[in-house]
C-alpha positions as CSV (number, residue, x, y, z in Angstrom):
1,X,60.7,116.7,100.5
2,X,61.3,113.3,100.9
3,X,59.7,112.8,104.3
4,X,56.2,114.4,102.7
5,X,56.6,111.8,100.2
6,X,56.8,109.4,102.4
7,X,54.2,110.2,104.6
8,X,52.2,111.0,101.4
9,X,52.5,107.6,100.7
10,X,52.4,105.8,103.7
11,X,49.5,107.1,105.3
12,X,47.8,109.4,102.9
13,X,47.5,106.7,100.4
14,X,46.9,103.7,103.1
15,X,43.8,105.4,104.4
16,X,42.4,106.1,101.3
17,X,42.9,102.7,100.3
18,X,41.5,101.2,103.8
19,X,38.4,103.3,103.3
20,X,38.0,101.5,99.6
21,X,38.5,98.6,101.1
22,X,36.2,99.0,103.8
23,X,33.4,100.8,101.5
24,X,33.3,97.5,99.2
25,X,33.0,95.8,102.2
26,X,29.8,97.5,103.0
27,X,28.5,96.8,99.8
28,X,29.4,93.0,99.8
29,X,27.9,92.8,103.2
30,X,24.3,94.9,102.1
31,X,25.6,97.1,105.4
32,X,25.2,100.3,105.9
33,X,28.1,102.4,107.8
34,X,28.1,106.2,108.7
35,X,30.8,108.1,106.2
36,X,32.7,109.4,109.2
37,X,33.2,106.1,110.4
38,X,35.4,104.8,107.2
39,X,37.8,107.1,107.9
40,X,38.4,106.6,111.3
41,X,38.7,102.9,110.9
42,X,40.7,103.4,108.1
43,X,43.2,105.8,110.3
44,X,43.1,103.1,113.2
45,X,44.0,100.5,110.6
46,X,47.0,102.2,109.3
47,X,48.3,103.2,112.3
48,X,47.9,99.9,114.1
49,X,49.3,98.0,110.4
50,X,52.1,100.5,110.7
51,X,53.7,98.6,113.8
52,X,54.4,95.2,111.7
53,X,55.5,95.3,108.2
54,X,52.9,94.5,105.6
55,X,55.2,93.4,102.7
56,X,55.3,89.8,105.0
57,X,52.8,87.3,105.4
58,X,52.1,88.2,109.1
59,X,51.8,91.3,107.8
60,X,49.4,90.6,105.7
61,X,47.7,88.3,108.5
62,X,47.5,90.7,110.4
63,X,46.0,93.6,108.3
64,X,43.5,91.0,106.9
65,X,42.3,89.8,110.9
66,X,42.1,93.6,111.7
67,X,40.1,94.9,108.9
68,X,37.5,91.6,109.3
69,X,37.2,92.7,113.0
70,X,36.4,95.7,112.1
71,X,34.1,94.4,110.0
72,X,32.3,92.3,112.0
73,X,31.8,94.8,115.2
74,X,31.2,97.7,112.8
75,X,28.8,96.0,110.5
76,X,27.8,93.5,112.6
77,X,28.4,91.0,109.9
78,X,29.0,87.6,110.7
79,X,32.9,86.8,111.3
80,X,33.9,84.4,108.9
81,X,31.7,85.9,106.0
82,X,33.8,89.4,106.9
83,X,37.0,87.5,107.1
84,X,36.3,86.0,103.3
85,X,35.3,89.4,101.7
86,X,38.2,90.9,103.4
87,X,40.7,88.7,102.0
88,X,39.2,88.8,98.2
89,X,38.9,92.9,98.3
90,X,42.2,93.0,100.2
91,X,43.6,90.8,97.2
92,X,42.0,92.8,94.6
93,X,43.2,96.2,95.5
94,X,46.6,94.5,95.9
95,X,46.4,93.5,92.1
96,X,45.2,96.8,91.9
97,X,48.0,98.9,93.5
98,X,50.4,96.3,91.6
99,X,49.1,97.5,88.3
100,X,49.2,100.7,88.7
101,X,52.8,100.6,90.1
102,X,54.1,99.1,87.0
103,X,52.1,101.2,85.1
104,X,53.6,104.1,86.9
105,X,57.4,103.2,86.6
């Protein structure tokens, strides 16, 4: 049980997140992305952030230079605007998830 828990939690929960993260950066940007293509960045982004641990600041580097690529060859946004918007909604759904873990225990 504990193994669904964790993959509940790891992956599950870090798509749906990634997706969030990517949607509002759609909407910063004024882009427009097909649904499909959320999720599959999202997946790529997980899995690919799953090889170095997030809880460091390369880590967090890292997920943050991945998801502004993303942005800027799937919403052909420019790269430093993408890399800004991805480091304040990154920072916001950490506040976010930090809230709601407290909250939760």
């Amino acid at each position: 049980m504990g193994e669904y828990l964790d993959f509940f939690n790891i992956y599950v929960m870090g798509v749906v997140e990634t997706t969030f993260q990517l949607y509002f950066l759609a909407k910063i940007l004024k882009r427009k992305l097909w649904s499909p293509f959320y999720f599959l960045l999202a997946i790529g982004a997980v899995i690919i952030s799953d090889f170095v641990p997030v809880s460091t600041y390369v880590g967090f580097a890292v997920y943050i230079l991945l998801i502004s690529t993303c942005g800027a060859f799937a919403f052909y946004a420019d790269f430093k605007a993408s890399l800004l918007y991805v480091t304040l909604t990154t920072e916001i759904m950490l506040l976010c998830y930090e809230i709601v873990n407290s909250l939760m225990s």
